[in-house]
N, CA, C, O and CB atoms as a CASP TS submission, in Angstrom:
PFRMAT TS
TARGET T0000
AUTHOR 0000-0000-0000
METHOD Language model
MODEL 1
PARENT N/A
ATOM      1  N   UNK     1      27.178 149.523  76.954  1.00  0.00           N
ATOM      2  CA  UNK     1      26.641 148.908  75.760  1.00  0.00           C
ATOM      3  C   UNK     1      27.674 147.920  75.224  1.00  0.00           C
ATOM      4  O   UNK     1      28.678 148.370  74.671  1.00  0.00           O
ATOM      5  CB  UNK     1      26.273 149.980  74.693  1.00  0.00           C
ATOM      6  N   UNK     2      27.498 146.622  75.349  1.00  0.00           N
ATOM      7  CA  UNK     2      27.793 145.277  74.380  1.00  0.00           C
ATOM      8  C   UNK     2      28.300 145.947  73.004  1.00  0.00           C
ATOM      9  O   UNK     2      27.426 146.646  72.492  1.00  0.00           O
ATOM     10  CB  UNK     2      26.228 144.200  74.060  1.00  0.00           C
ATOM     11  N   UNK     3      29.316 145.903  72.407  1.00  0.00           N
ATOM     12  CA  UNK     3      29.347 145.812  70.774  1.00  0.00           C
ATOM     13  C   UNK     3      29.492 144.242  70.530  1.00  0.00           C
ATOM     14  O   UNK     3      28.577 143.582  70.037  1.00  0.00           O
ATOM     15  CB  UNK     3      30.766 146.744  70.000  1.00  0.00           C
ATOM     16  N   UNK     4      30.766 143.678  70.929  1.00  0.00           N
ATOM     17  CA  UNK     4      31.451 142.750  70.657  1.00  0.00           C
ATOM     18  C   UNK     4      31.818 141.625  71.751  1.00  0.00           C
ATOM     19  O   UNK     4      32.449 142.014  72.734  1.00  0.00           O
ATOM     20  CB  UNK     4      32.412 143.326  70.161  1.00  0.00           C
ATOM     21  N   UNK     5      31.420 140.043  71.646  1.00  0.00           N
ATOM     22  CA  UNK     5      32.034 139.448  72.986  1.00  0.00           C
ATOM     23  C   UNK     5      33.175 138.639  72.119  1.00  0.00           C
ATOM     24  O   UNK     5      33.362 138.769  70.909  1.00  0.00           O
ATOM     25  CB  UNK     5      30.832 138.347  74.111  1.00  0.00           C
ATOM     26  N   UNK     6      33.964 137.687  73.104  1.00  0.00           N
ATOM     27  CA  UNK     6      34.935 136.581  72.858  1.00  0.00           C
ATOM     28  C   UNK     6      34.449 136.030  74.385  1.00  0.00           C
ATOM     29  O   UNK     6      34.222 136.747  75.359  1.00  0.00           O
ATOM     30  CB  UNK     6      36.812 137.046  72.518  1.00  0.00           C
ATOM     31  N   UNK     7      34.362 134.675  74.323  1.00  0.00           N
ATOM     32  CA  UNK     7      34.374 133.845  75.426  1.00  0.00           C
ATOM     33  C   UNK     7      35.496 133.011  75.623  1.00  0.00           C
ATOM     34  O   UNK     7      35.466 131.799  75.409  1.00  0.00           O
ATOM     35  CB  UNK     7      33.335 133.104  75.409  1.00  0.00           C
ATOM     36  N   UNK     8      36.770 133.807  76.144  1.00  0.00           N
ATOM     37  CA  UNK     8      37.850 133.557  76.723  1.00  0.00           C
ATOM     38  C   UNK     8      38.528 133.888  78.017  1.00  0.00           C
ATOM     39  O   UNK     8      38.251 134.946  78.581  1.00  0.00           O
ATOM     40  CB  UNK     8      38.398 133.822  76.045  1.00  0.00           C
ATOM     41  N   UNK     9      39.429 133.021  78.543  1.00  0.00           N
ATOM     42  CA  UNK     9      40.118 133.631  79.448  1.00  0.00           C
ATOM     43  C   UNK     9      41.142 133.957  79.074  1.00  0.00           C
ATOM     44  O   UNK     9      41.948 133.029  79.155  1.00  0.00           O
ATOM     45  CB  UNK     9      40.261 133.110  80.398  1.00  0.00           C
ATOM     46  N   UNK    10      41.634 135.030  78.603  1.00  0.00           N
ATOM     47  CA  UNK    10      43.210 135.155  78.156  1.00  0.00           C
ATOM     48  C   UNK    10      43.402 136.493  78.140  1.00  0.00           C
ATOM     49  O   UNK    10      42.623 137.409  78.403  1.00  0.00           O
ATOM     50  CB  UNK    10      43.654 134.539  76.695  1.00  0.00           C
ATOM     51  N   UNK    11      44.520 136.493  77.805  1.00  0.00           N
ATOM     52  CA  UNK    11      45.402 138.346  77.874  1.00  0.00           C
ATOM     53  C   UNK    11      45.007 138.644  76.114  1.00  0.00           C
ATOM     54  O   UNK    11      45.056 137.825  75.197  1.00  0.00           O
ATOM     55  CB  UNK    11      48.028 138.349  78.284  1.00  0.00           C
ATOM     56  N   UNK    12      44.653 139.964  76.066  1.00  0.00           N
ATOM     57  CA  UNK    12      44.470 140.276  74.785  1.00  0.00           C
ATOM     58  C   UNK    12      45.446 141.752  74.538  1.00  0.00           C
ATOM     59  O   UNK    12      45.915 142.504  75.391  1.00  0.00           O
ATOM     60  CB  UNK    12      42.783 140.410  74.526  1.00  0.00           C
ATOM     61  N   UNK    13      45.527 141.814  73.169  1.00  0.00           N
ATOM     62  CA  UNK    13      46.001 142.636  72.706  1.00  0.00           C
ATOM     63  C   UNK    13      45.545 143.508  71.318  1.00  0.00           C
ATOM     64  O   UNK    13      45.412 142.815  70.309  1.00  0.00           O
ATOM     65  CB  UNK    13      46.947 142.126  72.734  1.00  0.00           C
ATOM     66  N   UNK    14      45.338 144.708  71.203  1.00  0.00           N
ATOM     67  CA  UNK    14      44.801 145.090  69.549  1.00  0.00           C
ATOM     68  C   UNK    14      45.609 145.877  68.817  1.00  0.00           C
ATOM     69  O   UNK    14      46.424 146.583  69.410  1.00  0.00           O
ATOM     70  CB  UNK    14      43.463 145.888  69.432  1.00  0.00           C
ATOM     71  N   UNK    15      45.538 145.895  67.585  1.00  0.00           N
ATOM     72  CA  UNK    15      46.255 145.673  66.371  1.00  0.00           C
ATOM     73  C   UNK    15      46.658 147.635  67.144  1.00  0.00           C
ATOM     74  O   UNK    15      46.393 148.046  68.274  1.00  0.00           O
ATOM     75  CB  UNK    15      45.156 145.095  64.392  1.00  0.00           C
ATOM     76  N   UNK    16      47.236 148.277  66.163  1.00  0.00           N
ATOM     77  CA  UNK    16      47.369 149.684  66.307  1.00  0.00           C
ATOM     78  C   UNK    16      46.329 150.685  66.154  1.00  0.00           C
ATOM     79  O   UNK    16      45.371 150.271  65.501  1.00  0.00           O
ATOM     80  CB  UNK    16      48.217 150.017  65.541  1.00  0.00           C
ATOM     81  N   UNK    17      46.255 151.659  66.489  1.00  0.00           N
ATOM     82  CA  UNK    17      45.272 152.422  66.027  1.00  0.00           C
ATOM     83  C   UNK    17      44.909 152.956  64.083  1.00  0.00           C
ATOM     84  O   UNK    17      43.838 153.175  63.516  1.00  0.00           O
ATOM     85  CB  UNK    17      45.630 153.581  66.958  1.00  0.00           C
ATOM     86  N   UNK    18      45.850 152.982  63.749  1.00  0.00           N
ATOM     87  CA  UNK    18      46.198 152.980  62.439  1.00  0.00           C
ATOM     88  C   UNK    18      45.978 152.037  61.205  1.00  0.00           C
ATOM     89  O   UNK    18      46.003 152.368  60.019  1.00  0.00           O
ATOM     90  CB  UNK    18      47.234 153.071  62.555  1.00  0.00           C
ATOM     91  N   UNK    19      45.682 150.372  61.912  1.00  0.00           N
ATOM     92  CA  UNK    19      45.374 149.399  61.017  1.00  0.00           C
ATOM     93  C   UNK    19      44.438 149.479  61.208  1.00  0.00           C
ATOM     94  O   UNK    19      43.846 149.963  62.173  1.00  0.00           O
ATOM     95  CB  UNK    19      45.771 148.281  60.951  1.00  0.00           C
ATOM     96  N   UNK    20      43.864 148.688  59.685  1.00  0.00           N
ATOM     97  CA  UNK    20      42.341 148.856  59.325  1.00  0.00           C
ATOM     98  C   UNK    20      42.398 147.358  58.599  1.00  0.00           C
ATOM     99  O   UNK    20      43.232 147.120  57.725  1.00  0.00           O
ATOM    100  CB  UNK    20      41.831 150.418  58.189  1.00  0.00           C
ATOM    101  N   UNK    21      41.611 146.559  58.965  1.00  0.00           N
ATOM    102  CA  UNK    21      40.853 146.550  60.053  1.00  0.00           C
ATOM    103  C   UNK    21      41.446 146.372  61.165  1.00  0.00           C
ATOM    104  O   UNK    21      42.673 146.360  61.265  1.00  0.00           O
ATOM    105  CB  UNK    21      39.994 145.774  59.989  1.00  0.00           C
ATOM    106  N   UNK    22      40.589 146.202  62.196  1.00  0.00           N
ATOM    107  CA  UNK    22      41.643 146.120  63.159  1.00  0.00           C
ATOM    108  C   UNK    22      41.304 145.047  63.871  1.00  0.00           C
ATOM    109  O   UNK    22      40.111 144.748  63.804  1.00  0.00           O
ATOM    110  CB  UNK    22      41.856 147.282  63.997  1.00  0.00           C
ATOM    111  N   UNK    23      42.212 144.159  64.750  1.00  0.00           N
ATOM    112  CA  UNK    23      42.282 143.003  64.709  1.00  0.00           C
ATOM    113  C   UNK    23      42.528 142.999  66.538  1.00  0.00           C
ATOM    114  O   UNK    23      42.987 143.991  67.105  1.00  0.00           O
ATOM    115  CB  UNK    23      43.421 142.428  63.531  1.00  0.00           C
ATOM    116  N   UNK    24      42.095 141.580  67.377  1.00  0.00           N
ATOM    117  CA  UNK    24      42.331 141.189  68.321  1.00  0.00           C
ATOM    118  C   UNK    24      43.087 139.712  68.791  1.00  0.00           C
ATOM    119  O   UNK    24      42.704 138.542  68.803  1.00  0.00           O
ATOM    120  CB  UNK    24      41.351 141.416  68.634  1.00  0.00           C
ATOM    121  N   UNK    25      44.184 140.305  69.115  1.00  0.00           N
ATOM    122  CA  UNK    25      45.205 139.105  70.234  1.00  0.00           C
ATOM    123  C   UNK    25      45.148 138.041  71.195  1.00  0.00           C
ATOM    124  O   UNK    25      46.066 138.128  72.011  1.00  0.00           O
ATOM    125  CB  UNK    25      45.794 139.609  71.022  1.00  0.00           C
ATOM    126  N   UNK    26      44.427 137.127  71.364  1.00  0.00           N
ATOM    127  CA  UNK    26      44.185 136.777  72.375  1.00  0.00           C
ATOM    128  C   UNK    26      45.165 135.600  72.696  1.00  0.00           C
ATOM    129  O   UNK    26      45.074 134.588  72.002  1.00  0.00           O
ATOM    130  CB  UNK    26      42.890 136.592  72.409  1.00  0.00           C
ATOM    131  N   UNK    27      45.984 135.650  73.577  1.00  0.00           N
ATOM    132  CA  UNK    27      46.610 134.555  73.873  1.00  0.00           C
ATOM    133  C   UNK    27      46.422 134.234  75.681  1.00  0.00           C
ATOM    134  O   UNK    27      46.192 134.958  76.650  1.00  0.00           O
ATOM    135  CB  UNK    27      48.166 134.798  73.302  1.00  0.00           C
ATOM    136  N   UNK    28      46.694 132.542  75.456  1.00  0.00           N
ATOM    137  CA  UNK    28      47.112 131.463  76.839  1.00  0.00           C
ATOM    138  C   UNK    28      48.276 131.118  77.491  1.00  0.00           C
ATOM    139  O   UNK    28      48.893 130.738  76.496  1.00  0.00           O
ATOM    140  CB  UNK    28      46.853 130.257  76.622  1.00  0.00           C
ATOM    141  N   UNK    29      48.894 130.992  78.220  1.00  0.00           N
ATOM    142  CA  UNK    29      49.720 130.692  78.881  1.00  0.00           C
ATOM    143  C   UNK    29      49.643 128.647  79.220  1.00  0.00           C
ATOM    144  O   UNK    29      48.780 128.025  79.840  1.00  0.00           O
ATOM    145  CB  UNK    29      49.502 131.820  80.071  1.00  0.00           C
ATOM    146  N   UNK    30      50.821 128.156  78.565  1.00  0.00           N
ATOM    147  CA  UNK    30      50.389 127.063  78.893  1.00  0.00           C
ATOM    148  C   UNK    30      51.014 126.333  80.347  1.00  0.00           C
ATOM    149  O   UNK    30      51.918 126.786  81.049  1.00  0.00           O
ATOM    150  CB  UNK    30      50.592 126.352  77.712  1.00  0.00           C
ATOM    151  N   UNK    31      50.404 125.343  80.510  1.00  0.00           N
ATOM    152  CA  UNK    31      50.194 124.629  82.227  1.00  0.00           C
ATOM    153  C   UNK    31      49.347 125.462  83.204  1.00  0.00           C
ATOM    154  O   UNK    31      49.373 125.425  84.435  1.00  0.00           O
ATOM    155  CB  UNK    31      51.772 124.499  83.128  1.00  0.00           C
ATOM    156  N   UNK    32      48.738 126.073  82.549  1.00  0.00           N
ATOM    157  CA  UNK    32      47.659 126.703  83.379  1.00  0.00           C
ATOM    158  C   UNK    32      46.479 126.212  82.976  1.00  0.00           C
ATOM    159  O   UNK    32      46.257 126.291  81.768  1.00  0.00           O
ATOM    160  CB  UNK    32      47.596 128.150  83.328  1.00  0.00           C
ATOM    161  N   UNK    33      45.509 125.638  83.789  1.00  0.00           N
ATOM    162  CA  UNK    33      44.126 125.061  83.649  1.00  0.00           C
ATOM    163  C   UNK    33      43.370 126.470  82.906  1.00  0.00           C
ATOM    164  O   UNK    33      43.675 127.662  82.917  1.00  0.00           O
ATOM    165  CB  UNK    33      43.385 124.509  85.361  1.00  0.00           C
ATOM    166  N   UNK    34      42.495 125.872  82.412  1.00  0.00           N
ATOM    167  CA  UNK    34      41.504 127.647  81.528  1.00  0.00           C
ATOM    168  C   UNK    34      39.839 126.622  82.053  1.00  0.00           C
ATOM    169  O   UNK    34      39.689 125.532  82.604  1.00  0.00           O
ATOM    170  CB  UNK    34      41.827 128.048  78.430  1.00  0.00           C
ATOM    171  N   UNK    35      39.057 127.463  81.632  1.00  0.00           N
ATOM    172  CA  UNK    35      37.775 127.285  81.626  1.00  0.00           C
ATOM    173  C   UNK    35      37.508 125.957  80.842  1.00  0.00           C
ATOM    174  O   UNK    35      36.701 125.180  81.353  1.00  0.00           O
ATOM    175  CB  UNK    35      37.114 128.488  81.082  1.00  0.00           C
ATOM    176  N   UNK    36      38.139 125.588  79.573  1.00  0.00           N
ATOM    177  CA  UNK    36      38.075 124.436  78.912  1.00  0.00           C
ATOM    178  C   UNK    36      38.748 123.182  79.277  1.00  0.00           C
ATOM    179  O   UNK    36      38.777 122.191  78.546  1.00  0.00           O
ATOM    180  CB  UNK    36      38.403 124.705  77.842  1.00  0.00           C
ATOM    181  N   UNK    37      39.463 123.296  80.818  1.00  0.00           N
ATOM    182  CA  UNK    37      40.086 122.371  81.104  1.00  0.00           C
ATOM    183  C   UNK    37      41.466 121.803  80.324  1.00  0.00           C
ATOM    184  O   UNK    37      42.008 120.702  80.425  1.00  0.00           O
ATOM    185  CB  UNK    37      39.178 121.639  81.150  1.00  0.00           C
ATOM    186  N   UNK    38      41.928 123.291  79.286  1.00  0.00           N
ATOM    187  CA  UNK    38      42.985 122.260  78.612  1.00  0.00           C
ATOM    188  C   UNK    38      44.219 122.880  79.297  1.00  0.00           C
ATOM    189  O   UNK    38      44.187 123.884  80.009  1.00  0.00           O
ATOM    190  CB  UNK    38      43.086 122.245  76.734  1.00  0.00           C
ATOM    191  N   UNK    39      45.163 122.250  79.031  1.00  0.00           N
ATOM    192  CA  UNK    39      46.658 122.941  79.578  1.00  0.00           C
ATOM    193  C   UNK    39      47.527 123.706  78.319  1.00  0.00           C
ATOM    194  O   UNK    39      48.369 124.533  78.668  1.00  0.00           O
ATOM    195  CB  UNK    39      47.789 121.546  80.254  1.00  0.00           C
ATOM    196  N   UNK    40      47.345 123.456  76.933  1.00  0.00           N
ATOM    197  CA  UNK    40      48.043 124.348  76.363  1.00  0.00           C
ATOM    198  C   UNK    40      47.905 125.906  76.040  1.00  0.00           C
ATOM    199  O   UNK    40      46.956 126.664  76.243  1.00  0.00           O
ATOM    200  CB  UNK    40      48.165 123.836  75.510  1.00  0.00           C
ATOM    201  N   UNK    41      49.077 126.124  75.507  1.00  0.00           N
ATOM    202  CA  UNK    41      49.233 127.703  75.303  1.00  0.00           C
ATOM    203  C   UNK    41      48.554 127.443  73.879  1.00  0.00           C
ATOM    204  O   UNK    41      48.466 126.388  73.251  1.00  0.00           O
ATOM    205  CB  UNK    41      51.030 128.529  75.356  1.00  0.00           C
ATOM    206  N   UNK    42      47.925 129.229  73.438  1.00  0.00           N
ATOM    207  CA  UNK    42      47.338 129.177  72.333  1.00  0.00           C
ATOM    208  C   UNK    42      47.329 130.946  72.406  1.00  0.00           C
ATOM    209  O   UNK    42      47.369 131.680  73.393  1.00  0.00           O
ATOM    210  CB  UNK    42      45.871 128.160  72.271  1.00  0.00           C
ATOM    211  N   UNK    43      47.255 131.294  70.861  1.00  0.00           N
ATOM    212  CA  UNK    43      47.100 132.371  70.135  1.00  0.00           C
ATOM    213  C   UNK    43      46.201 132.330  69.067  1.00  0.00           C
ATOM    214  O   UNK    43      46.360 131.462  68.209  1.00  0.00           O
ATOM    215  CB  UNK    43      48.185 132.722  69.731  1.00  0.00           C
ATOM    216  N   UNK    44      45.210 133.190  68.976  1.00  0.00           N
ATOM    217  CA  UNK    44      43.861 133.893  68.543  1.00  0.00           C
ATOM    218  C   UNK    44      43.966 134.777  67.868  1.00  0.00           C
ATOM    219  O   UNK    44      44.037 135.744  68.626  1.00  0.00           O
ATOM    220  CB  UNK    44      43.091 134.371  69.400  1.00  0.00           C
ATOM    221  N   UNK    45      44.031 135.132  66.797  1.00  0.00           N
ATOM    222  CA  UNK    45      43.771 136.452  66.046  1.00  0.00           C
ATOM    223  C   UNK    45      42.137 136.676  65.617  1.00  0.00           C
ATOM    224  O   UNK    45      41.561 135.839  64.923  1.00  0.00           O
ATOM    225  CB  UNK    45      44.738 136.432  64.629  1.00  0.00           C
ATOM    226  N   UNK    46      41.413 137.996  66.148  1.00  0.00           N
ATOM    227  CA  UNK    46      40.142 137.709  66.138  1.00  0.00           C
ATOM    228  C   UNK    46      40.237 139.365  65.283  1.00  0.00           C
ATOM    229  O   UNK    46      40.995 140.279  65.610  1.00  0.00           O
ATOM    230  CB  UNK    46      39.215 137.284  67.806  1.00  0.00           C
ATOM    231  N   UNK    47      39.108 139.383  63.997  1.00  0.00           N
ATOM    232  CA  UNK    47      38.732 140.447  63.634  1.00  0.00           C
ATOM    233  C   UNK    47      37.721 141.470  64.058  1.00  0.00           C
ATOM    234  O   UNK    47      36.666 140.860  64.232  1.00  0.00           O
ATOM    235  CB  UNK    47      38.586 140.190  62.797  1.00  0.00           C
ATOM    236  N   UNK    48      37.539 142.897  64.333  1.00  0.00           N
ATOM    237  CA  UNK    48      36.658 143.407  65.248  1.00  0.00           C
ATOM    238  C   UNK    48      35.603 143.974  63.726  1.00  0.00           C
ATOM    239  O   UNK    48      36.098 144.846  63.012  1.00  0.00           O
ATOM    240  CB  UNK    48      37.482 144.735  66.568  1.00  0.00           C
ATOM    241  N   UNK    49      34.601 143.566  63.467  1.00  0.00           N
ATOM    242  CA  UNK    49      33.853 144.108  62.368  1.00  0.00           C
ATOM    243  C   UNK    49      33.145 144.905  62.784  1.00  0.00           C
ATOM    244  O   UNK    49      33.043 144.256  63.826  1.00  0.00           O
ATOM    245  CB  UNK    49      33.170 143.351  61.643  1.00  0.00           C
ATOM    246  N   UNK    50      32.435 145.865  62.995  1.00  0.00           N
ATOM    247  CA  UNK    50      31.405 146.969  63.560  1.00  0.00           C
ATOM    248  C   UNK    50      30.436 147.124  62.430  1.00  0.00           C
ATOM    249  O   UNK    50      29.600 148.013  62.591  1.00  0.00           O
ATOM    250  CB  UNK    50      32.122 148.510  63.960  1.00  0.00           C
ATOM    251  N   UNK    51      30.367 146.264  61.044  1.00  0.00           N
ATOM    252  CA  UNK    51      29.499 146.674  60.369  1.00  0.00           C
ATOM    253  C   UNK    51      28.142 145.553  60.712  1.00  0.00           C
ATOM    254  O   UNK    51      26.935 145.651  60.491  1.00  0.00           O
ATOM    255  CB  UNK    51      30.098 146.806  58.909  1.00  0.00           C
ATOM    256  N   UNK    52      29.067 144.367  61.415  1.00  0.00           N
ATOM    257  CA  UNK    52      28.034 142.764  61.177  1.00  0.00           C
ATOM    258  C   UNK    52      27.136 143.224  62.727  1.00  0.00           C
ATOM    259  O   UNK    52      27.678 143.691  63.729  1.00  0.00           O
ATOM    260  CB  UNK    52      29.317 140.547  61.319  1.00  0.00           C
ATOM    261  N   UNK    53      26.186 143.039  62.619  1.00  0.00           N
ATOM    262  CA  UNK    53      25.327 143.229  64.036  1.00  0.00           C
ATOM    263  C   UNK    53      25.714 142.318  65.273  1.00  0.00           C
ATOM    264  O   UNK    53      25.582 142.504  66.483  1.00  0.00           O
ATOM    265  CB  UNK    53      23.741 142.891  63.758  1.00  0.00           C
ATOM    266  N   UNK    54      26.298 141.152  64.461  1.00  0.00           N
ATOM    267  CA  UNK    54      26.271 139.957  66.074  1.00  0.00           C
ATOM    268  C   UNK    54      27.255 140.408  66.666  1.00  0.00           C
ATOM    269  O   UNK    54      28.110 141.105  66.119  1.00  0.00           O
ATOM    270  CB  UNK    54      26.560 138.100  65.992  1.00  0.00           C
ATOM    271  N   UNK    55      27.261 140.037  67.970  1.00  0.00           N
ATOM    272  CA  UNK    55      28.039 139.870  69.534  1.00  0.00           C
ATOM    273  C   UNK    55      29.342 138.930  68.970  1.00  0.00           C
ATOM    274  O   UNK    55      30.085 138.535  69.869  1.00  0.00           O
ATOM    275  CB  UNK    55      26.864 138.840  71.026  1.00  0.00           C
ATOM    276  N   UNK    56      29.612 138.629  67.937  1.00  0.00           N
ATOM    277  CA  UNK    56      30.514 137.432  67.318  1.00  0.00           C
ATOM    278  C   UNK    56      31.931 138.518  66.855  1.00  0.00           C
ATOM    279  O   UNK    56      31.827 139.582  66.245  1.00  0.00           O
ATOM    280  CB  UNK    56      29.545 136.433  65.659  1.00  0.00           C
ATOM    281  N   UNK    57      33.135 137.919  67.318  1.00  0.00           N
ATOM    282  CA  UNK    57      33.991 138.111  66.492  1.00  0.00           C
ATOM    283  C   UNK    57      34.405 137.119  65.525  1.00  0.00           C
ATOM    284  O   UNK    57      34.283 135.926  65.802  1.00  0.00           O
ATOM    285  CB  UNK    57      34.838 138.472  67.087  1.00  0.00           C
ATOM    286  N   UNK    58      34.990 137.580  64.168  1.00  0.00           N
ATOM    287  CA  UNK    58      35.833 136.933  62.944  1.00  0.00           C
ATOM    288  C   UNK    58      36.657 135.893  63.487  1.00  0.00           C
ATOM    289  O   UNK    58      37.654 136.524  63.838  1.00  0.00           O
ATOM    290  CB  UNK    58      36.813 137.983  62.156  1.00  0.00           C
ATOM    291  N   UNK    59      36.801 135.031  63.693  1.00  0.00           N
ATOM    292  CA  UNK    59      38.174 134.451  63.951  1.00  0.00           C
ATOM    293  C   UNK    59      39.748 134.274  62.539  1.00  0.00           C
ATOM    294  O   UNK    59      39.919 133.334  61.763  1.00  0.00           O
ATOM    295  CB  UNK    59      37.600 132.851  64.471  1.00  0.00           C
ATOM    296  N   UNK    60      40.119 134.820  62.603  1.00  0.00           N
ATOM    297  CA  UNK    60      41.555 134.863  61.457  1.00  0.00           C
ATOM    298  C   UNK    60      41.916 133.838  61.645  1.00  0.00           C
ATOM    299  O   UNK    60      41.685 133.054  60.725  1.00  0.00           O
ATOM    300  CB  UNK    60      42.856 135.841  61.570  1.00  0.00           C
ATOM    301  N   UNK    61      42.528 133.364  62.667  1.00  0.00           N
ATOM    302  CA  UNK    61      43.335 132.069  62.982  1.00  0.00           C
ATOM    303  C   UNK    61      43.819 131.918  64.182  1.00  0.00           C
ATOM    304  O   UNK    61      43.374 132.606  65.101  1.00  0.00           O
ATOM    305  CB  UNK    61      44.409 131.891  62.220  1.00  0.00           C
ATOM    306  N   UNK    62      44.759 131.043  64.377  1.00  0.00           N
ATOM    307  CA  UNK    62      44.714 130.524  65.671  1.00  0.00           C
ATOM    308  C   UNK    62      46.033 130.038  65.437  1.00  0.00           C
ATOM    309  O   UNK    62      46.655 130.124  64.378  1.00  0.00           O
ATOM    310  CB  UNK    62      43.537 129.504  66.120  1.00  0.00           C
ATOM    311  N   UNK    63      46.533 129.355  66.844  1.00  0.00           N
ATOM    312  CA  UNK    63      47.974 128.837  66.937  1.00  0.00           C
ATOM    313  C   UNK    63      48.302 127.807  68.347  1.00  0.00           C
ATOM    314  O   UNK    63      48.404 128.793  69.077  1.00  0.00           O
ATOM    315  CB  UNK    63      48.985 130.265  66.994  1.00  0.00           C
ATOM    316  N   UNK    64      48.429 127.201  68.848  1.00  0.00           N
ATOM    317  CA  UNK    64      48.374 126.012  69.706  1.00  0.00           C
ATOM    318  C   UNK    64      49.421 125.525  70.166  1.00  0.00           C
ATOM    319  O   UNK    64      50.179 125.359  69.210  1.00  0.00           O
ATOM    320  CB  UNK    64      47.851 125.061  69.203  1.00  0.00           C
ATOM    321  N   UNK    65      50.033 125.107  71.370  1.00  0.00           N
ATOM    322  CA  UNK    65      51.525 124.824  71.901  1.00  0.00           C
ATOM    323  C   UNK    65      51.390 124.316  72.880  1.00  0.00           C
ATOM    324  O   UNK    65      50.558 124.813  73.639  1.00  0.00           O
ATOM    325  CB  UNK    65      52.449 125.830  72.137  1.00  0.00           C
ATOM    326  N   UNK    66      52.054 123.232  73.274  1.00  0.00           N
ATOM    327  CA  UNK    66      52.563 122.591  74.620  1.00  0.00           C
ATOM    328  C   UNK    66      52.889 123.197  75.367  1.00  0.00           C
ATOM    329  O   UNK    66      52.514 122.960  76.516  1.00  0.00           O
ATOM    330  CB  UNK    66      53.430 121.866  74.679  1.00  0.00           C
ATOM    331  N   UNK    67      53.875 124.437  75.058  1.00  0.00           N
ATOM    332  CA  UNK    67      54.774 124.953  75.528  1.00  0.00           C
ATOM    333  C   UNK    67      54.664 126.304  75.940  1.00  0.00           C
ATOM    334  O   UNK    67      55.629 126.874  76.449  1.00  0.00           O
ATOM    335  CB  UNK    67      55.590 124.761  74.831  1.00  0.00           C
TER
END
């Protein structure tokens, strides 16, 4: 069963068991081609809500690098 998607390619990570809410990691590695064709590195903080019905995560913010 589906709760939650993200349409990414990246390494993820989640918050602790203990934080509330609890939150998802997603970061890129940059000079690596991704699905979007871009080359930078990037970081995702995505919120996991279980109360909202959609397939959607929160997005918190984000972070972007050459490097």
């Amino acid at each position: 069963m589906k709760l939650k998607e993200i349409n990414r390619t990246a390494i993820q990570a989640w918050s602790p068991a203990q934080q509330h809410p609890i939150y998802l990691a997603a970061g890129t590695s940059a000079q690596q081609l991704d699905a979007s064709f871009s080359t930078n590195a990037s970081l995702e903080i995505f919120e996991l809500d279980l109360a909202d019905p959609s397939f959607a995560m929160k997005s918190c913010g984000s972070f972007s690098s050459t490097h």
